[in-house]
C-alpha positions in Angstrom: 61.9 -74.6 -25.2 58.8 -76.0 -22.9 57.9 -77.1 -20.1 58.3 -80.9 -19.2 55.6 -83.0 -18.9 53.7 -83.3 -15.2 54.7 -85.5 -12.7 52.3 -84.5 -10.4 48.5 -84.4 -11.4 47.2 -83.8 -7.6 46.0 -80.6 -6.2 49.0 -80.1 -3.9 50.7 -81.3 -0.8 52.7 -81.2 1.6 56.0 -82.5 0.8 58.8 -79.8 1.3 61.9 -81.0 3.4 63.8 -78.5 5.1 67.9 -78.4 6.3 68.8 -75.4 8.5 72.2 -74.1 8.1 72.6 -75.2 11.7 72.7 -78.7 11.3 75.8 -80.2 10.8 78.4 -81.7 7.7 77.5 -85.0 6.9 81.3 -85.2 5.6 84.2 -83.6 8.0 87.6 -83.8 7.0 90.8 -82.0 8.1 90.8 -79.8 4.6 87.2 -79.3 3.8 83.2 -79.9 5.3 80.3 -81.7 2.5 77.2 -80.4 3.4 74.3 -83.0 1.6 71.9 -80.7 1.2 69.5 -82.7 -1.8 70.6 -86.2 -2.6 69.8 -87.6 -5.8 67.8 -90.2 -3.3 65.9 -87.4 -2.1 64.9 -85.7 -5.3 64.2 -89.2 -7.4 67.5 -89.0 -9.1 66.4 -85.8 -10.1 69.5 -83.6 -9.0 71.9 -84.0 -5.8 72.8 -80.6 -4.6 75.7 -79.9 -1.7 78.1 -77.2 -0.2 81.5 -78.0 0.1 83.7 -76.0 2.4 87.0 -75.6 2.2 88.9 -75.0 6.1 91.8 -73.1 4.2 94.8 -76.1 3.1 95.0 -76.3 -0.6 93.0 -79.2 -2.0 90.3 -79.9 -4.6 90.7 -82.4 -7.8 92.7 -81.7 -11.1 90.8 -81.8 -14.2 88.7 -84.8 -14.7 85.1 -85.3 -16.5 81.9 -86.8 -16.2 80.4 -89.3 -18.7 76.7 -88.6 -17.1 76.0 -85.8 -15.5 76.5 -82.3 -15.3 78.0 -80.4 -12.7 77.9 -76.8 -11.7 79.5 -74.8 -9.1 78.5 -71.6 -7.6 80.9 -70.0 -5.4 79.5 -68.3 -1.9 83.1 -67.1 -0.3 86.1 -67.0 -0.9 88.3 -67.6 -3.5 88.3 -71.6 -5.1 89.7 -71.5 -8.4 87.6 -73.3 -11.1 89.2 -75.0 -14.4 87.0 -74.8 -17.3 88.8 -76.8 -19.4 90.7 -74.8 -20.7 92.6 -72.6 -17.4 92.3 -71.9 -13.9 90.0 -69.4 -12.9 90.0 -67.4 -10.1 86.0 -67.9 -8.6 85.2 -65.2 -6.2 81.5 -64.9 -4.4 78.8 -65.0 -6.9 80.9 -66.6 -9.7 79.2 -69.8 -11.5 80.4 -72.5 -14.0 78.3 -75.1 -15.5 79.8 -78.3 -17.1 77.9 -80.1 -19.1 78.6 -84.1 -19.4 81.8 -84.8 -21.4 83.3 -81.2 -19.6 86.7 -81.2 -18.5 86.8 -79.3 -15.4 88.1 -79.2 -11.5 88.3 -76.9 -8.8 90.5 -76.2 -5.4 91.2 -73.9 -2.7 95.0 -73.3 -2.4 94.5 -69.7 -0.7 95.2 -71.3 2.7 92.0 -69.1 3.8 88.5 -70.8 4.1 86.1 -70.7 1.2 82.8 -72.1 0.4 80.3 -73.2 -2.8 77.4 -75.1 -4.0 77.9 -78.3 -6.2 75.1 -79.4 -8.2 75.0 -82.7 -10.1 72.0 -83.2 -12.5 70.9 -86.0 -12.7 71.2 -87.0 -8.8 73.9 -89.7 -9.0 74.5 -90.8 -5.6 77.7 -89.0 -5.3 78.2 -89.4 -1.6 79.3 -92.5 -1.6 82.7 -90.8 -4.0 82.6 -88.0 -0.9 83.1 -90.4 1.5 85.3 -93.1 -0.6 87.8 -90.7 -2.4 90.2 -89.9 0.5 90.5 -93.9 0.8 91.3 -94.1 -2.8 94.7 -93.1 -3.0 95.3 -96.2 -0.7 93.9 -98.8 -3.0 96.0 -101.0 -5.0 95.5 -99.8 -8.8 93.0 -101.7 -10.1 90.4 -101.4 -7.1 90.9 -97.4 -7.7 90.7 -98.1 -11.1 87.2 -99.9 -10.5 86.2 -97.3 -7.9 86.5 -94.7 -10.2 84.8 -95.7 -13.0 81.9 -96.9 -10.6 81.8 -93.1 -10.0 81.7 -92.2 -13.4 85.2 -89.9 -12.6 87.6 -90.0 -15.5 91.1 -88.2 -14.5 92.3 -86.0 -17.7 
């Protein structure tokens, strides 16, 4: 394995962006924070990274796949429970799985104590509008779910 080809033929810049840990979720819900730390808009679709941070009541999606992306997950506290396709897993801090597209996978907190990790996608599909649409979907009439699903390249196992 090599490297990639260059993107960049200049002698440097200054491009870096920077999110302190102070600055607050971009998604706040009564079960869980999203933290957008790198969009796929602002890495050219090259990855979207966030945290996800679960306030303690059970939650987190049953086993589903992706048709193009990978995901990983990399667990900072806690205890979230990670399905790799093939059983539940207990994730404890420092605990990663990757999924590669086509992976059946899910994960959730049902500890009832809070518990955090790092979702990457790769590519950088613009997964915040799922974050913020997904709570809503369960109140769609079948086919508009349906629709909004597959738009977000989520297929339910």
């Amino acid at each position: 394995m090599s490297y990639p080809d260059a993107h960049y033929s200049g002698d440097g810049e200054a491009s870096a962006t920077v999110r302190l840990g102070t600055a607050p979720p971009e998604l706040d819900r009564p079960a869980n924070t999203g933290s957008y730390l790198a969009t796929g808009a602002s890495t050219g679709g090259k990855f979207g990274l966030y945290r996800w941070d679960f306030k303690g009541p059970a939650t987190g999606p049953g086993p589903h796949f992706h048709r193009t992306l990978s995901e990983s997950f990399f667990v900072l506290s806690g205890t979230i429970q990670l399905y790799d396709g093939k059983k539940w897993r207990n994730g404890e801090p420092g605990d990663f799985l990757y999924v590669p597209e086509g992976g059946i996978h899910g994960f959730r907190n049902e500890s009832g104590e809070p518990a955090s990790m790092l979702i990457l996608f790769a590519p950088g599909a613009p997964r915040e509008d799922y974050f913020e649409g997904v709570a809503a979907a369960a109140q769609m009439p079948e086919d508009e779910r349906a629709e909004f699903y597959l738009r977000h390249d989520q297929y339910w196992v």
